[in-house]
C-alpha positions as CSV (number, residue, x, y, z in Angstrom):
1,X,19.1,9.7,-26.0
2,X,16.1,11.8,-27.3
3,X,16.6,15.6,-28.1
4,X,13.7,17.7,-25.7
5,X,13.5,21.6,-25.4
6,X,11.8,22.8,-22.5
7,X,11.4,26.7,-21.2
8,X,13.3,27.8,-18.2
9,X,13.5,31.1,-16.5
10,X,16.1,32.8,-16.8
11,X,17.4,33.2,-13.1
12,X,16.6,29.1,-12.9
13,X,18.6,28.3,-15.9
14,X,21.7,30.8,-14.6
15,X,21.5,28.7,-11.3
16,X,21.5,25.5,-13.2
17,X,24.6,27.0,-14.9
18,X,26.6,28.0,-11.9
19,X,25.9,24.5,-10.4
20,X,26.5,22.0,-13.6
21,X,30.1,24.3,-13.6
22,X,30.7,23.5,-10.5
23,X,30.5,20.0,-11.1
24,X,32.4,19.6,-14.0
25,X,29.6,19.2,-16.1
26,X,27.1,20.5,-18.3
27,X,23.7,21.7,-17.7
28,X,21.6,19.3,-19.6
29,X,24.0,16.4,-17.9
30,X,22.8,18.2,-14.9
31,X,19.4,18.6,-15.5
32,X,19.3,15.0,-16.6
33,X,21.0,13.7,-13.1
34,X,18.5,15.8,-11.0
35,X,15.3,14.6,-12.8
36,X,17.2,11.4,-12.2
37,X,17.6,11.4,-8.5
38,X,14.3,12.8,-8.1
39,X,12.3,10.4,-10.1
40,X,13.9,7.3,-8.2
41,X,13.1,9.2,-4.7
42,X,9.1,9.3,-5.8
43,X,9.9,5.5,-6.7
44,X,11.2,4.6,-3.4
45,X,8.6,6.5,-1.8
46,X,6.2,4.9,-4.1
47,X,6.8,1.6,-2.9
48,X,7.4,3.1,1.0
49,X,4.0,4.4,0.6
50,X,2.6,0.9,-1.1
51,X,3.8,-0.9,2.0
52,X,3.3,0.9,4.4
53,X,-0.6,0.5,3.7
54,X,-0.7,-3.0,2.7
55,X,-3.4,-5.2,5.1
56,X,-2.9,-9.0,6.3
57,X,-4.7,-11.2,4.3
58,X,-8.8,-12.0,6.1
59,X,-6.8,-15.3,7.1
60,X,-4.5,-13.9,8.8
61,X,-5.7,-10.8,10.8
62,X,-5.3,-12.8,14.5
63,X,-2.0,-14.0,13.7
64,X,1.2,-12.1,15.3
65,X,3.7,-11.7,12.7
66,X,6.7,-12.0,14.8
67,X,5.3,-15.1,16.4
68,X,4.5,-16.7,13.2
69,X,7.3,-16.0,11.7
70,X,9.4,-17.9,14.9
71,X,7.5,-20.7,14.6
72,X,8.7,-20.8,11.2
73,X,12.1,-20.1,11.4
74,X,12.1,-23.0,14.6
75,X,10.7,-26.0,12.2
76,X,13.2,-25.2,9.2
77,X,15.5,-27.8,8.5
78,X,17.9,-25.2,6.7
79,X,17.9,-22.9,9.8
80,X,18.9,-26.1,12.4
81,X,20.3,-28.8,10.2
C-alpha cells in the first residue's frame, strides 16, 4: 500500500468517522472501500456504456440476430449430438 494525504472538510471527514465506526473499521479502510466500490461501478458502466453502442459489423446490418443465432444453435453437433 502507498501512503497519500488528501484534504477533507471537516464536517466530511466527521461523517466519514461516524460511518467507518459504525462499521468496525477505520476511516482510511473506509475511504479505501468506497473509492473501491465506486471505481468498479464507473467500470461496469464503462463497459454498459461500450456495449450498449457497439454497431453490427457492414456485413451484417440485414441479418436478425436472434435468427442467426438459431440457425446456429440448430446445425451444432454439441447442442444435438
Amino acid at each position: 500500500m502507498q501512503r497519500t494525504q488528501i484534504y477533507l472538510e471537516p464536517d466530511l471527514l466527521s461523517e466519514i468517522k461516524r460511518v467507518a465506526t459504525q462499521l468496525n473499521v477505520s476511516a482510511s479502510e473506509y475511504i479505501r472501500r468506497v473509492l473501491r466500490t465506486d471505481l468498479q461501478k464507473k467500470r461496469h458502466n464503462n463497459l454498459k456504456d461500450f456495449v450498449s453502442h457497439m454497431q453490427p459489423l457492414e456485413s451484417f446490418s440485414d441479418i436478425d440476430a436472434d435468427t442467426y443465432v438459431n440457425d446456429l444453435r440448430s446445425k451444432s453437433r454439441i447442442l444435438h449430438g
